[in-house]
N, C-alpha and C positions, 0 to 999 in steps of 0.2 A: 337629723331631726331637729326643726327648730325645738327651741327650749322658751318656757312660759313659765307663768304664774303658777300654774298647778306642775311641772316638771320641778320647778324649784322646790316647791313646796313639799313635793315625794319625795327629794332629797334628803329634805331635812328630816324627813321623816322614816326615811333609812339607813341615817347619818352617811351619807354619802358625801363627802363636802363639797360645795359651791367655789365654784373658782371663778374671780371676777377681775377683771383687767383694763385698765383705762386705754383709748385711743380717742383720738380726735381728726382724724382722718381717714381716706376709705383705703388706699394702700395697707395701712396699718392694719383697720381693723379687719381684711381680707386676710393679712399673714396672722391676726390672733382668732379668725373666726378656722380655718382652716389648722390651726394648732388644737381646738379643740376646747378653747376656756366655755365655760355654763351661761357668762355675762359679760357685755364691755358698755363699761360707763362712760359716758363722754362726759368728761367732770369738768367744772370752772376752775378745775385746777392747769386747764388750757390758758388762764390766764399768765399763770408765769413759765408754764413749760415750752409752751405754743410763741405768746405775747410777749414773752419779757417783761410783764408788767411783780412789782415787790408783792402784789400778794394775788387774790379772786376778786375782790371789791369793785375792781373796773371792768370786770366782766359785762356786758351786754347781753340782753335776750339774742339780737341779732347775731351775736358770735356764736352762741349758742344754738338756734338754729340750724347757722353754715355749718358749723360742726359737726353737728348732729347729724343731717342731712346727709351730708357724705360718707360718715359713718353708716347710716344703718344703708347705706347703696352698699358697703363691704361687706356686712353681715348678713349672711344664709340665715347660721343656726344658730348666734349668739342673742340672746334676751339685751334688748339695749334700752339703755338708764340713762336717763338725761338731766344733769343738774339743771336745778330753775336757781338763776343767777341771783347774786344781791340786789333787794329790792325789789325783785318781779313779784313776788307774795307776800311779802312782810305789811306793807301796805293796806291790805284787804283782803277777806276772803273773794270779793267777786274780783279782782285782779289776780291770785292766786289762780283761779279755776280758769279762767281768760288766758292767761300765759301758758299754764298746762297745758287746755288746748291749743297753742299756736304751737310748742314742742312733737306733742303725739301728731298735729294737719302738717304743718311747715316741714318739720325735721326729722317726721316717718320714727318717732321714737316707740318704744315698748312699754314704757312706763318713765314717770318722773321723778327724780327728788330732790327733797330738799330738808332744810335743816330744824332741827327744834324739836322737843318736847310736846312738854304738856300746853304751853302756850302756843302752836300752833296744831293740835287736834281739832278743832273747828276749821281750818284751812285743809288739811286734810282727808279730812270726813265729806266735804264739799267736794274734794276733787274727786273721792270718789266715787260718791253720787254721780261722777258727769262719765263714769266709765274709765275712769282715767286710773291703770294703774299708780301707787304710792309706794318709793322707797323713803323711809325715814331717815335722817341723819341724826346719833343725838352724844355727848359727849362733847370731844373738842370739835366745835363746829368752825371751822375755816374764817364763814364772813362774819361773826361773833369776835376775833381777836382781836377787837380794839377793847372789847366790853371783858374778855376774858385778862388785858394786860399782857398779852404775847400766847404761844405756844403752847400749852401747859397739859402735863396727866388731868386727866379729872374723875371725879370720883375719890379721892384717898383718904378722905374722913366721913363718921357716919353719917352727917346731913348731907355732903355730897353723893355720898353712895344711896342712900337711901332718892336723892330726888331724881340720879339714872334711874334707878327699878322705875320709878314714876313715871319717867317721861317714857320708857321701855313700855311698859302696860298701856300708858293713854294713846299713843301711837297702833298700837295694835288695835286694842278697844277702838278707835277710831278708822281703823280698815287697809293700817297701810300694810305691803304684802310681803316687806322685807323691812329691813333695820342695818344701818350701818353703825357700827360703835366706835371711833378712832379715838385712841390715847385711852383707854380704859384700862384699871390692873386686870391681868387676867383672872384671876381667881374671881373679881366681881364679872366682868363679862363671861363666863362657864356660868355663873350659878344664873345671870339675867337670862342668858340663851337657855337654860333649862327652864326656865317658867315659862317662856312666851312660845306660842304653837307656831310663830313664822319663823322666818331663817333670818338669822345674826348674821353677818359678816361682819369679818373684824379689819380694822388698820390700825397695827400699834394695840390691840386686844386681847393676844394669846392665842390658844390652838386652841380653847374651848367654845368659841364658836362655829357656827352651825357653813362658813366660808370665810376665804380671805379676796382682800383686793389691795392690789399695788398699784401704783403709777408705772406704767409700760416704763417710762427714761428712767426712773431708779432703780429698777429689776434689772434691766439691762446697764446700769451705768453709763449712761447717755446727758444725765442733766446733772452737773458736778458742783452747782453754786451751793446747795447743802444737801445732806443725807442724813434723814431722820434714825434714832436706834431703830428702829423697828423695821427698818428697811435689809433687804438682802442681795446681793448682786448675783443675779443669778447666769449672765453673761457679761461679757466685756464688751459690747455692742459699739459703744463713743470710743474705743482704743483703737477698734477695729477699722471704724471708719474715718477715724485719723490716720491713721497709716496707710488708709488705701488714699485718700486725698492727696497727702503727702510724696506718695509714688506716682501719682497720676499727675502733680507738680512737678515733681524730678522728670520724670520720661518727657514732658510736654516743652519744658527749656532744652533737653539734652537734643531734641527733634526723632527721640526714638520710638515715641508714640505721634499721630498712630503709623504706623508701619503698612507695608505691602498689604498683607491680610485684611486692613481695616479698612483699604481705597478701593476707589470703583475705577475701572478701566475704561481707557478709551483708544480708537486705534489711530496711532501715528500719522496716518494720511489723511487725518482730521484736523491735528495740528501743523500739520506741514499745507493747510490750504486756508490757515485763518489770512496768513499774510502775501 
């Protein structure tokens, strides 16, 4: 059964949790739609897992798009979220609503999101006037970390706790239909997910919201350049398919791959008439 706006939302309202998982491509997100996750985000965090680029900043609409686009070709029943890059809204509310749309026409997405508060509730509110599902991001927001000074908790004193709850409420007040909170303590993300009637997802938030989402390479251990606390290795996925590389390099020097089994035949008095 695909999964929507109103599925998620009965979720939360039956504390059922949200499981949400990033792909960026349609292989992938066919082996996460077929595992069975509620949601896969195609996040700008393709930027450096995909891209190799050091952060999301030089993410592109157009990357985003292709991404996208292939993505939701792999998802049946996964509800699919598609970050709007830096810059595509920050800009303006009618460039914000303009980009949404090229996301949901271009890249067949489910809904969009993107990052900020209370200072983008009028970008929001607009997109979804246009129809356009809204996922919130608000907390450590990614293309914010020059303006945040690096990586950081947020929230851990009362005026930053207090301006989460804020941008928590205005975002919703403004009509988005989920909320992502990454880097938050959890005891502050339990008590925000209790006030707001959509669904929390947490990164780095605790178990007291309403879902969780991981980046697919650091759940599996695939992307080793760093690993946030918050993260959990739930297979050895990058060991796995180093060692199968690895064997597939030994066998191919040794000349013992590929073997009989993996050739195609042909009959001798075929080759005894080329010359």
């Amino acid at each position: 059964m695909k999964n929507t706006v109103l599925t998620l939302q009965k979720q939360k309202e039956e504390h059922d949790k949200i499981v949400m998982v990033t792909a960026y491509d349609y292989t992938t997100a066919k082996i996460m739609d077929e595992a069975g996750v509620n949601t896969i985000l195609v996040g700008d965090s393709l930027g450096m897992v995909m891209l190799g680029y050091e952060d999301t900043l030089s993410v592109t609409m157009e990357d985003m798009i292709h991404h996208t686009a292939a993505v939701s070709r792999g998802a049946k029943d996964a509800f699919v979220v598609a970050d709007m890059p830096f810059m595509s809204y920050q800009t303006s509310v009618y460039d914000a609503v303009v980009n949404a749309g090229r996301l949901m026409k271009e890249g067949r997405a489910n809904a969009v999101k993107l990052e900020g508060g209370v200072e983008f509730a009028p970008h929001i509110e607009a997109i979804v006037k246009a129809s356009i599902p809204v996922v919130a991001h608000i907390g450590l927001t990614p293309q914010s970390v020059n303006a945040f000074g690096g990586f950081k908790v947020q929230g851990k004193d009362v005026e930053a706790a207090k301006k989460l709850l804020a941008d928590a409420k205005a975002v919703e007040a403004a009509g988005a239909c989920m909320v992502v909170m990454e880097c938050v303590p959890a005891k502050l993300a339990a008590k925000i997910s209790e006030e707001l009637t959509i669904p929390t997802i947490g990164i780095g938030a605790g178990a007291g919201c309403d879902g969780q989402v991981l980046v697919y390479q650091d759940l599996l251990a695939m992307y080793g350049d760093f690993r946030p606390k918050f993260v959990k290795v739930f297979a050895n996925v990058g060991e796995v398919m180093r060692e199968g590389v690895k064997s597939y390099i030994k066998e191919t020097k040794e000349g013992t791959f590929p073997g009989e089994e993996h050739c195609f035949k042909i009959d001798d008095s075929v080759i005894e008439k080329l010359y």
